[in-house]
C-alpha positions as a Markdown table, in Angstrom:
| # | Residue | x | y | z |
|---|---|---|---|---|
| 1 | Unk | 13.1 | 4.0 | -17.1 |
| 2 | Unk | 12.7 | 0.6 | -15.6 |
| 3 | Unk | 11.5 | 0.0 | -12.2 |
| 4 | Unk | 11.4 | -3.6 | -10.1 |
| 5 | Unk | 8.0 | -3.0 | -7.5 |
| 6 | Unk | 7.4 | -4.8 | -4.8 |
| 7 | Unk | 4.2 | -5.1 | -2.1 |
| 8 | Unk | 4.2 | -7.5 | 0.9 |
| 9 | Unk | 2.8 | -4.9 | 3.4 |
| 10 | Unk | -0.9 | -7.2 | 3.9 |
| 11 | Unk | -2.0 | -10.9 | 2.9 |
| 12 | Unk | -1.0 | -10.1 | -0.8 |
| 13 | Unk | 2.6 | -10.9 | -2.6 |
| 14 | Unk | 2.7 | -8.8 | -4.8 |
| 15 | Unk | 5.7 | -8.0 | -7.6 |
| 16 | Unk | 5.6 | -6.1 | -11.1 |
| 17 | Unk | 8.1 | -4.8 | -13.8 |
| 18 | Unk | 7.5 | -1.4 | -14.9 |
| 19 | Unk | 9.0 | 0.2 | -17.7 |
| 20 | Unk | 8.6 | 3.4 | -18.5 |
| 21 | Unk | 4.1 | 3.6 | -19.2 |
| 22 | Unk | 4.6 | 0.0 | -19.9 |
| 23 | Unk | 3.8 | -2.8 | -17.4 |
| 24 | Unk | 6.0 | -5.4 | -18.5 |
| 25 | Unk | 5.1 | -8.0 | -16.0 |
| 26 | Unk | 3.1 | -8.5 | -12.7 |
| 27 | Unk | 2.9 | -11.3 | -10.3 |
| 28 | Unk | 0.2 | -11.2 | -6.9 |
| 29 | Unk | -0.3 | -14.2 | -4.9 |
| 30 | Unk | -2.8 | -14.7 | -2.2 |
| 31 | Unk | -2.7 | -17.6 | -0.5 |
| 32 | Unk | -1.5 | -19.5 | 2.8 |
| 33 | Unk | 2.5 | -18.6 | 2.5 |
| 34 | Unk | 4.6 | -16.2 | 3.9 |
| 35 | Unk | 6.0 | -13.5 | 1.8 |
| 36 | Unk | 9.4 | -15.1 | 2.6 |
| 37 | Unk | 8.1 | -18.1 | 0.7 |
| 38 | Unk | 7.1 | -16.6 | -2.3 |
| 39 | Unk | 8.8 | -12.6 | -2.6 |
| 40 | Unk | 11.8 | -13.8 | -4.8 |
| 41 | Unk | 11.1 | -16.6 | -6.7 |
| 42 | Unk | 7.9 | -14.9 | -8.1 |
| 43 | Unk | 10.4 | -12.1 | -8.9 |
| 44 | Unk | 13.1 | -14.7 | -10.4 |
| 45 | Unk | 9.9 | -15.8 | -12.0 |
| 46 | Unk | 9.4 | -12.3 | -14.1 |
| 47 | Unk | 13.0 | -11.4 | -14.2 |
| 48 | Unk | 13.2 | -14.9 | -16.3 |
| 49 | Unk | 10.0 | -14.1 | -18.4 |
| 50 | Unk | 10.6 | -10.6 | -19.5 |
| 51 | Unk | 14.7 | -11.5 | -19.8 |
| 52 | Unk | 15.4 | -8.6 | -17.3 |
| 53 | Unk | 19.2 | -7.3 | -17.2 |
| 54 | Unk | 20.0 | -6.2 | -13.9 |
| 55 | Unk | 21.8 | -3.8 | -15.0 |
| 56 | Unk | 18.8 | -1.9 | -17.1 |
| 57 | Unk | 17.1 | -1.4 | -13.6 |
| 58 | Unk | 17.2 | 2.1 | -13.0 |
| 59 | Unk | 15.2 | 2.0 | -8.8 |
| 60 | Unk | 12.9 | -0.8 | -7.1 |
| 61 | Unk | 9.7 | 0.8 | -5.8 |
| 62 | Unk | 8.8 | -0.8 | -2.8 |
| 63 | Unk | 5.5 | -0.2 | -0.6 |
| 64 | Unk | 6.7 | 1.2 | 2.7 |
| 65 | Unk | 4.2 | 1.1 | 4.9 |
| 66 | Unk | 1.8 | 0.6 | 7.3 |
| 67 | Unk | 0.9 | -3.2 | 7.0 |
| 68 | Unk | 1.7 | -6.3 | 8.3 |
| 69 | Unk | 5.0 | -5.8 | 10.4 |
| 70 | Unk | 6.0 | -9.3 | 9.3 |
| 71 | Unk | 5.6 | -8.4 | 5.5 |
| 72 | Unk | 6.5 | -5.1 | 6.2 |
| 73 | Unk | 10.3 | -6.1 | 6.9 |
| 74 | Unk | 10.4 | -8.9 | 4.5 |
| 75 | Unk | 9.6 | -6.4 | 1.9 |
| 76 | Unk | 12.2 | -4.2 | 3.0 |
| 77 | Unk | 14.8 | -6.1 | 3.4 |
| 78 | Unk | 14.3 | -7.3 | -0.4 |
| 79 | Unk | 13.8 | -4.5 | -1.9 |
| 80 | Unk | 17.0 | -2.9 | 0.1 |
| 81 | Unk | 18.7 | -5.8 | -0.6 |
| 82 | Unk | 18.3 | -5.6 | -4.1 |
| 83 | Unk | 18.9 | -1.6 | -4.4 |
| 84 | Unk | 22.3 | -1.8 | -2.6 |
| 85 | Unk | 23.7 | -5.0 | -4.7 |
| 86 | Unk | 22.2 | -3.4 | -8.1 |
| 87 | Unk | 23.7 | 0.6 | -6.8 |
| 88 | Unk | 19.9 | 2.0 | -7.6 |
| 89 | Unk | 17.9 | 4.2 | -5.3 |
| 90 | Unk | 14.4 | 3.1 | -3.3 |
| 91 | Unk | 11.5 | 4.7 | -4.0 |
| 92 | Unk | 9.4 | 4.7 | -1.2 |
| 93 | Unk | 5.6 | 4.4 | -1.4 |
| 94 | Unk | 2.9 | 4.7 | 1.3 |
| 95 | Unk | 0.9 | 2.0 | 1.3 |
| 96 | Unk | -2.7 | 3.3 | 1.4 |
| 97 | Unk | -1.4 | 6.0 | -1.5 |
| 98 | Unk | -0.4 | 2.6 | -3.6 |
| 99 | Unk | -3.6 | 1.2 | -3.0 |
| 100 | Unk | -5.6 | 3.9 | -3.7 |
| 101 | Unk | -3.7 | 4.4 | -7.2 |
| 102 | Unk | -5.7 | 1.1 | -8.3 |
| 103 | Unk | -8.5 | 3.6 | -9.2 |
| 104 | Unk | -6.5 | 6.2 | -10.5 |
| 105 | Unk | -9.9 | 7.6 | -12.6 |
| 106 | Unk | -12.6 | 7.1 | -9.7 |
| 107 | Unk | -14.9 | 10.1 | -9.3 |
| 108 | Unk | -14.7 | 10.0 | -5.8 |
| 109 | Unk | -13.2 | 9.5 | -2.7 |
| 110 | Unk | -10.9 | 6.4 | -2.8 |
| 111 | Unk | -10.8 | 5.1 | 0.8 |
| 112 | Unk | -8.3 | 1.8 | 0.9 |
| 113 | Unk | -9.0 | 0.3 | 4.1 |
| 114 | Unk | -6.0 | -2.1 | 6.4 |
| 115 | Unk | -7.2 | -4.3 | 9.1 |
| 116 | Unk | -5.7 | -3.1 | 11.9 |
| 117 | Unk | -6.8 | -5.6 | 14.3 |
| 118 | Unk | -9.5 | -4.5 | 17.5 |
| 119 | Unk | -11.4 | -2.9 | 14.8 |
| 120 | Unk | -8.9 | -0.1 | 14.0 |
| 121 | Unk | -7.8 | 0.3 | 10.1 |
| 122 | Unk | -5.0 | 1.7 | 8.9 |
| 123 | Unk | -6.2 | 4.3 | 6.5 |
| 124 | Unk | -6.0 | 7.4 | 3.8 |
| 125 | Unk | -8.4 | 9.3 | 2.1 |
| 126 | Unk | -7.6 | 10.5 | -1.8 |
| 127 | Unk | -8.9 | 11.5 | -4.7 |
| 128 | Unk | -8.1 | 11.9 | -8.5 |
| 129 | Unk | -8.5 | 14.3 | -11.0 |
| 130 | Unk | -7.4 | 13.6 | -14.7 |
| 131 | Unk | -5.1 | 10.4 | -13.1 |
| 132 | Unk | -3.5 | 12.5 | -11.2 |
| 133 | Unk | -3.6 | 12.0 | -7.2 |
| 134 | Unk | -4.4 | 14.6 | -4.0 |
| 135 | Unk | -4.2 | 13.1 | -0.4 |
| 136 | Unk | -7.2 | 14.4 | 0.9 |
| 137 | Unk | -5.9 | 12.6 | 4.7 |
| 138 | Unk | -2.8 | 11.1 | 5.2 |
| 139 | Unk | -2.2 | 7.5 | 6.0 |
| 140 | Unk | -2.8 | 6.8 | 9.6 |
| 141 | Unk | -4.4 | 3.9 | 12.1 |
| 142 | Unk | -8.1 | 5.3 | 13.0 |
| 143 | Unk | -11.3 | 3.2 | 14.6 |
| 144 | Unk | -13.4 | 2.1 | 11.6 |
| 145 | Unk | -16.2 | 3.5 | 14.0 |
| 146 | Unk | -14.5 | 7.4 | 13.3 |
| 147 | Unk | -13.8 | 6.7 | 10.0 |
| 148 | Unk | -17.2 | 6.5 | 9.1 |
| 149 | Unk | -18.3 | 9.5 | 11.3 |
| 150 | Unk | -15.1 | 11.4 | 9.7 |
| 151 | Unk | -16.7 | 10.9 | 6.1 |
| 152 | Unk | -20.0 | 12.2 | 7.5 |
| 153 | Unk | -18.2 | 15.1 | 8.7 |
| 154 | Unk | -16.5 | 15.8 | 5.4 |
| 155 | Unk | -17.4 | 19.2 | 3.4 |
| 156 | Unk | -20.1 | 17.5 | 0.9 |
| 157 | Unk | -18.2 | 18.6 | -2.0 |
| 158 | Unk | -15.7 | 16.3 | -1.1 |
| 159 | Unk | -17.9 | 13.2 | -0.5 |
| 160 | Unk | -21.3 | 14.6 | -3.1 |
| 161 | Unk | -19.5 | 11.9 | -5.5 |
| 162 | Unk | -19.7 | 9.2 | -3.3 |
| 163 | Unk | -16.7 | 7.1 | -1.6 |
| 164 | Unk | -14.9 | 3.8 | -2.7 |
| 165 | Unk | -13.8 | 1.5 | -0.2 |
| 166 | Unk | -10.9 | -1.4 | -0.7 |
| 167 | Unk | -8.3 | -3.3 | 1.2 |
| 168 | Unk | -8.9 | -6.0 | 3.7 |
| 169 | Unk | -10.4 | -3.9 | 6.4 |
| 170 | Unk | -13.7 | -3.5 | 4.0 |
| 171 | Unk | -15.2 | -6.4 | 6.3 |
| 172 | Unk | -13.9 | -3.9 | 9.3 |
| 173 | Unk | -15.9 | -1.1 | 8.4 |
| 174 | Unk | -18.7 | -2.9 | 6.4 |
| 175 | Unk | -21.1 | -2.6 | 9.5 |
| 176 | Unk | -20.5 | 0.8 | 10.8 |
| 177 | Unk | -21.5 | 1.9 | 7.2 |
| 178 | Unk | -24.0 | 0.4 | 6.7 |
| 179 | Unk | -25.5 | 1.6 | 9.7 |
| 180 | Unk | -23.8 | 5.0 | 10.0 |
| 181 | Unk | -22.7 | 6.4 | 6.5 |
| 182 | Unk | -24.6 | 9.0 | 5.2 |
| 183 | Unk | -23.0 | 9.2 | 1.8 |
| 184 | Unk | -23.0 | 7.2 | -1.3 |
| 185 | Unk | -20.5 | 4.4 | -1.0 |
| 186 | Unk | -19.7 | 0.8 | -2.9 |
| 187 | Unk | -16.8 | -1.4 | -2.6 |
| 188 | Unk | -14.2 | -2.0 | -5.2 |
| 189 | Unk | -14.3 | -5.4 | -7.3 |
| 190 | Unk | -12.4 | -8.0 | -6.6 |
| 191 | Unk | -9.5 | -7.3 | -9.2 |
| 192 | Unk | -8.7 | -3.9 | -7.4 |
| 193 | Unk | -9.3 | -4.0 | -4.2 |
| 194 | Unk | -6.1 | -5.6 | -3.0 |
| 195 | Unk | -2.3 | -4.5 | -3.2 |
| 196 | Unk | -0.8 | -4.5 | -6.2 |
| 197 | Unk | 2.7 | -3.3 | -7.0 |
| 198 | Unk | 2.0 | -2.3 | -10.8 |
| 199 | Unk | 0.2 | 0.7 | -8.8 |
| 200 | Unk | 2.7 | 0.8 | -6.6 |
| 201 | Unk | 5.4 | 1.1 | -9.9 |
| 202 | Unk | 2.7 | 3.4 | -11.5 |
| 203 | Unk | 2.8 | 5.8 | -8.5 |
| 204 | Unk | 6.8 | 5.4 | -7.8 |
| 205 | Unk | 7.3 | 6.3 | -11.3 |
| 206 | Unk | 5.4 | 10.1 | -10.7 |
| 207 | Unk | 7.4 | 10.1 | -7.3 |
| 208 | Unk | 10.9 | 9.4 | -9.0 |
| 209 | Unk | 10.4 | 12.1 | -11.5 |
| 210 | Unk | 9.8 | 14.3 | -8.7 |
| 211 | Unk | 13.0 | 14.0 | -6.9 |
| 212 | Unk | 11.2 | 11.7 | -3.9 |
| 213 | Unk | 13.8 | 8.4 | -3.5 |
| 214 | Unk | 16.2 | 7.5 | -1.0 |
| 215 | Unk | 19.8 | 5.9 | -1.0 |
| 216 | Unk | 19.0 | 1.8 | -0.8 |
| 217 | Unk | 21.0 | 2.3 | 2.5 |
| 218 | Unk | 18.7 | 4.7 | 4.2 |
| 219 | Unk | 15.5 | 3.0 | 3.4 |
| 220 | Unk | 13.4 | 2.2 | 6.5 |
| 221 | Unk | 9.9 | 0.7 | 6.5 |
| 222 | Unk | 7.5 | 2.8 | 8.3 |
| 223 | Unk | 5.3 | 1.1 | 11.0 |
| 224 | Unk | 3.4 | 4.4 | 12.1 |
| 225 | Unk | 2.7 | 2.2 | 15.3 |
| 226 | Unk | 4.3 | 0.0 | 17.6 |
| 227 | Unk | 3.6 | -4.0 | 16.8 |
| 228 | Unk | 1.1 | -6.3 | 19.2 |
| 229 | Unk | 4.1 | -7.6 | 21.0 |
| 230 | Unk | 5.1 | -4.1 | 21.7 |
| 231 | Unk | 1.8 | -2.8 | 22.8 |
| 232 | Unk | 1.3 | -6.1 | 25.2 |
| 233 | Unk | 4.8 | -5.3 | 27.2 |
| 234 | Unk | 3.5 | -1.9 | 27.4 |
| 235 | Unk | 0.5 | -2.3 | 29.1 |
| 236 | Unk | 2.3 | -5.0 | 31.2 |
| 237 | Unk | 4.9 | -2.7 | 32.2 |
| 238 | Unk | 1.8 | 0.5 | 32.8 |
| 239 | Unk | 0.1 | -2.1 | 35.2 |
| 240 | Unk | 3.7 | -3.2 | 37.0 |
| 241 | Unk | 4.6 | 0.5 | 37.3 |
């Protein structure tokens, strides 16, 4: 099975050719350009390396969301794009859960961390056992402040291993743990602490064998809040009212 992965949801581009176990190609940039910029001619760029057929592409695996509401629609309209023009299915993948399936063997709790903005992250809570993946708490946008008083909170057996933090709200909650956490916890190194899509494909590839894509038509990114701009005429319209 061949599957085209894509990641634009934070600062990182991020694209990846999957086949079957196999990565076949990946390609992450992080630096000063949009995702517009840089989304498809870094995936021309591994279509032409690995000599894809379009044709041998059986889904594109696309991080869904939450993220940047920019990167999050550029991503979608690609990879939606792509699904209806090559008649393959999306398979959707949460973004924190793709994250998180960077350390698919960590012995404990994998905590991949979003700058939210107003120091809020968007954020999940997993673990693995034997590669395989349990979402201990959904993905959702929490205070970096109750994050850390969550974990505290947590039955120990679920935190006596210790917690690993990555994503680019680590600087976020950096000072509210190392004031308030009261268990173990490090930082991922730099080579997995950022979106990738390979773990995006890796994860998408469990998710198609278990029945979980959509129709390229019905894919929809998923914000799970509303954007800046949409917060700002709230509270504009709540103080006018």
């Amino acid at each position: 099975m061949k599957i085209i992965a894509m990641d634009s949801s934070g600062l990182v581009a991020s694209v990846a050719l999957l086949e079957d176990e196999t990565l076949l190609a990946e390609y992450s940039v992080n630096y000063r350009k949009t995702h517009s910029q840089t989304l498809l001619p870094m995936l021309d760029e591994i279509s032409k390396m690995t000599e894809l057929d379009p044709k041998t592409v059986d889904a594109i695996a696309v991080a869904e969301g939450p993220g940047s509401f920019t990167g999050l629609r550029i991503g979608s309209a690609t990879a939606k794009g792509l699904g209806l023009a090559l008649g393959v299915p999306i398979i959707e993948v949460p973004t924190l859960a793709g994250m998180a399936f960077n350390l698919p063997y960590a012995c404990g709790l994998v905590c991949p961390v979003m700058d939210a903005r107003r120091q809020q992250v968007y954020n999940g809570i997993y673990r693995f056992e034997d590669g395989k993946m349990e979402t201990i708490v959904d993905q959702r946008p929490i205070a970096a402040e109750d994050l850390v008083r969550e974990l505290n909170n947590m039955d120990p057996e679920l935190t006596r291993k210790g917690v690993i933090f990555l994503g680019d709200g680590t600087y976020v909650v950096e000072p509210y743990a190392a004031e308030e956490l009261h268990v173990p916890y490090c930082f991922a190194p730099v080579n997995v602490s950022r979106q990738r899509a390979s773990s995006v494909g890796a994860l998408a590839l469990q998710l198609y064998r278990e029945g979980k894509y959509v129709p390229a038509a019905e894919h929809v990114p998923v914000y799970l809040r509303k954007s800046q701009a949409e917060q700002e005429r709230d509270r504009k319209n709540a103080a006018g009212s």
